[in-house]
N, CA, C and O atoms as a GROMACS GRO file, in nm:
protein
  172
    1UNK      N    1  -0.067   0.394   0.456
    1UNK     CA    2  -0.031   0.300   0.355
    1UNK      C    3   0.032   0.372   0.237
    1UNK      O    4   0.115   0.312   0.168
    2UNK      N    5   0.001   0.484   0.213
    2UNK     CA    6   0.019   0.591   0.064
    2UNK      C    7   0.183   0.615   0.111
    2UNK      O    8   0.270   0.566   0.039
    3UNK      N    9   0.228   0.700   0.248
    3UNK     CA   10   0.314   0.709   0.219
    3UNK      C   11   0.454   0.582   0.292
    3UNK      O   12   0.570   0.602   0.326
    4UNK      N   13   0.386   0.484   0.291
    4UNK     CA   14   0.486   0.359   0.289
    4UNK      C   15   0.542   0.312   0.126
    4UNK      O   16   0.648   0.263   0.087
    5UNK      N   17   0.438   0.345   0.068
    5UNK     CA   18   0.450   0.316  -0.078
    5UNK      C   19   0.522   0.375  -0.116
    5UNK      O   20   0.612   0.320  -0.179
    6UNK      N   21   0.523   0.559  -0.097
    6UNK     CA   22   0.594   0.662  -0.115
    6UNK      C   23   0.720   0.672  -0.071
    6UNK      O   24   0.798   0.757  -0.114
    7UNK      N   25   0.754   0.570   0.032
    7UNK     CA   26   0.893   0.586   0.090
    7UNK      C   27   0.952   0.453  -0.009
    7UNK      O   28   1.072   0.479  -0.023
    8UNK      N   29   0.925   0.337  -0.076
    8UNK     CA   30   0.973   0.215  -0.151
    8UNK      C   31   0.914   0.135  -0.112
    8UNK      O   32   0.900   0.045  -0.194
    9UNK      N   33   0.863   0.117  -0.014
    9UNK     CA   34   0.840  -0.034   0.021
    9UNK      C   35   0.689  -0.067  -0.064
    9UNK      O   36   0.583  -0.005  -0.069
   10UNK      N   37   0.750  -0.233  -0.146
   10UNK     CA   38   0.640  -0.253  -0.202
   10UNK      C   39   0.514  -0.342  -0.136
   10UNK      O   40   0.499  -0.372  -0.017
   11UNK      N   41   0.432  -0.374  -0.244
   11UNK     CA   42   0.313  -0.424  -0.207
   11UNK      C   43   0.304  -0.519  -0.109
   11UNK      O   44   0.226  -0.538  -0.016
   12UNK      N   45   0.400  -0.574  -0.149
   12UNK     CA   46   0.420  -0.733  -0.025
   12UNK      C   47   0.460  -0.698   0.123
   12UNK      O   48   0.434  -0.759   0.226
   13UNK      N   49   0.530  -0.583   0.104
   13UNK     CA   50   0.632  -0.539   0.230
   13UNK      C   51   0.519  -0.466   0.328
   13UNK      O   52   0.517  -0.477   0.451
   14UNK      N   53   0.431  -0.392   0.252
   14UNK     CA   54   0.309  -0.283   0.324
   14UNK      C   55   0.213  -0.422   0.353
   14UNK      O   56   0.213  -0.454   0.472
   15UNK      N   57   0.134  -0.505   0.266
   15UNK     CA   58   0.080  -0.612   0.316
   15UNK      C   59   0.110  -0.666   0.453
   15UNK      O   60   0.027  -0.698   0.538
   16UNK      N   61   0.282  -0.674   0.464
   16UNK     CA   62   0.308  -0.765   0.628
   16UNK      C   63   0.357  -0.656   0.685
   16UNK      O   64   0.474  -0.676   0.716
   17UNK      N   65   0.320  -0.553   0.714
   17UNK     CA   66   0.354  -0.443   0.734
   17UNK      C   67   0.241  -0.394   0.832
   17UNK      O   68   0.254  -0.356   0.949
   18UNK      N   69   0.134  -0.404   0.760
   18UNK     CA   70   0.021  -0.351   0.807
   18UNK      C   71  -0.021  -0.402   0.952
   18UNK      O   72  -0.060  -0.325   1.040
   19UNK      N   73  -0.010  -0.532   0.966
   19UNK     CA   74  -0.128  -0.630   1.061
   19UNK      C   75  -0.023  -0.637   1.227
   19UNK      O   76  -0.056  -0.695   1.330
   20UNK      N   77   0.116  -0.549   1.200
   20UNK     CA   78   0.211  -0.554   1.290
   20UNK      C   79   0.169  -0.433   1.365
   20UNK      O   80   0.162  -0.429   1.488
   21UNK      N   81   0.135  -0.318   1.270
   21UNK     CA   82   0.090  -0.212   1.326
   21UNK      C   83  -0.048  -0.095   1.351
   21UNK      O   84  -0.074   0.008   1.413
   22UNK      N   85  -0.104  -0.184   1.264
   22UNK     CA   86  -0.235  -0.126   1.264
   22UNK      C   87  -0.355  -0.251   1.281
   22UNK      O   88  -0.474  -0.223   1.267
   23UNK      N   89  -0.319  -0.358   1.306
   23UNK     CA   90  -0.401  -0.476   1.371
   23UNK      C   91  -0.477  -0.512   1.234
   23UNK      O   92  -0.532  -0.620   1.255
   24UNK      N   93  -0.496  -0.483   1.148
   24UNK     CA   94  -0.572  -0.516   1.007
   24UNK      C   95  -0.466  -0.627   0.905
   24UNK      O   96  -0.350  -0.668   0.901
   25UNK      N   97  -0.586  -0.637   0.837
   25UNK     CA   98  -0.511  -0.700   0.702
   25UNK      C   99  -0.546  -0.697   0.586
   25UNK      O  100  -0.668  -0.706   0.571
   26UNK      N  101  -0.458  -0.681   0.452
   26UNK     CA  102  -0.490  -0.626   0.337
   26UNK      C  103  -0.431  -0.685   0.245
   26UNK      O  104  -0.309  -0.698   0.238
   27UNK      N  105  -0.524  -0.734   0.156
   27UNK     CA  106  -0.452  -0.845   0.061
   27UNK      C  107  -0.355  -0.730  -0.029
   27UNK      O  108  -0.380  -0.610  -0.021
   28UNK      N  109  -0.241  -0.783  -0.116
   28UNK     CA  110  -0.154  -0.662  -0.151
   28UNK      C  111  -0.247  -0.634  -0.315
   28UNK      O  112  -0.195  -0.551  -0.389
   29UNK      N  113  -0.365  -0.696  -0.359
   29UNK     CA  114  -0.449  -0.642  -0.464
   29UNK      C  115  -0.458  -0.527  -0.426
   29UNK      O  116  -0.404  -0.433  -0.484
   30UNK      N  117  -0.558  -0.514  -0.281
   30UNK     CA  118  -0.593  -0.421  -0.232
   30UNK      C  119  -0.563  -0.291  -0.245
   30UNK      O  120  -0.614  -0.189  -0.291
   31UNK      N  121  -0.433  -0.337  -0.173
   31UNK     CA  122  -0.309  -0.239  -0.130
   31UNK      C  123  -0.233  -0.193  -0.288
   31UNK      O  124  -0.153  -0.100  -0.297
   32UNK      N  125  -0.273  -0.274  -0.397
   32UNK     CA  126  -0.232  -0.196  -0.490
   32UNK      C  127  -0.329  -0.119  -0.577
   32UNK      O  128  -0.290  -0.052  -0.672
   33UNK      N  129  -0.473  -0.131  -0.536
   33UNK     CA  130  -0.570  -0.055  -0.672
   33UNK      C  131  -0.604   0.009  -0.553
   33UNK      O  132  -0.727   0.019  -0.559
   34UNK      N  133  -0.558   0.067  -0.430
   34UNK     CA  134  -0.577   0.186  -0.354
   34UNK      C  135  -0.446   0.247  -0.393
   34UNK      O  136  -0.474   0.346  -0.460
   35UNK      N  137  -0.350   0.237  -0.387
   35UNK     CA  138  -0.250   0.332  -0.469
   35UNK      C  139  -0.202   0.302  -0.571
   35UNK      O  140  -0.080   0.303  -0.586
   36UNK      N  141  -0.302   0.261  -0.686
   36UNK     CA  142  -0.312   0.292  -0.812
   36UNK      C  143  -0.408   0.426  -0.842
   36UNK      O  144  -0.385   0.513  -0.926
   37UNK      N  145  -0.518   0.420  -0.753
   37UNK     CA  146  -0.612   0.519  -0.766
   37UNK      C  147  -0.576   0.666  -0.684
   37UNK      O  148  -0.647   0.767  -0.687
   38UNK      N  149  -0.480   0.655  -0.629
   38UNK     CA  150  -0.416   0.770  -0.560
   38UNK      C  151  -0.298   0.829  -0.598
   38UNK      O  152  -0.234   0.924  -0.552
   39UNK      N  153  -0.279   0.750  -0.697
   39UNK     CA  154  -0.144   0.786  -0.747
   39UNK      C  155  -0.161   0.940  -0.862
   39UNK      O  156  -0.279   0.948  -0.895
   40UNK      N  157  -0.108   1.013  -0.904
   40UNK     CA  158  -0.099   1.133  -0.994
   40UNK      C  159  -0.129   1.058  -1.133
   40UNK      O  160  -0.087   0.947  -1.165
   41UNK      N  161  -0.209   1.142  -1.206
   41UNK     CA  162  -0.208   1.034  -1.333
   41UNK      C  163  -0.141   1.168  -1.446
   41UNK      O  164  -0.177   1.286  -1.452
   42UNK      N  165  -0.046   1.105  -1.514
   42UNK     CA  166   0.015   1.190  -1.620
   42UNK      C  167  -0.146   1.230  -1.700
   42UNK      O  168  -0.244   1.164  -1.666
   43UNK      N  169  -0.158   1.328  -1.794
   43UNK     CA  170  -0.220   1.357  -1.921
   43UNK      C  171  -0.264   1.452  -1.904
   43UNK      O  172  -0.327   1.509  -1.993
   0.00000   0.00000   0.00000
């Protein structure tokens, strides 16, 4: 999921993204405060 994000595709796109290829499903909240929290934090 980290590096789908990492390549552009956004939240919505990895959401219908997911359940095509990995049989799951992930609301795109989800999918965004998991790479919010993975993301590099400036400071």
């Amino acid at each position: 999921m980290l590096s789908l994000s990492a390549k552009g595709l956004t939240r919505g796109e990895i959401a219908a993204h997911l359940p095509e290829v990995c049989r799951t499903e992930m609301s795109k909240q989800t999918i965004s405060s998991i790479a919010d929290n993975c993301s590099p934090r400036s400071g």
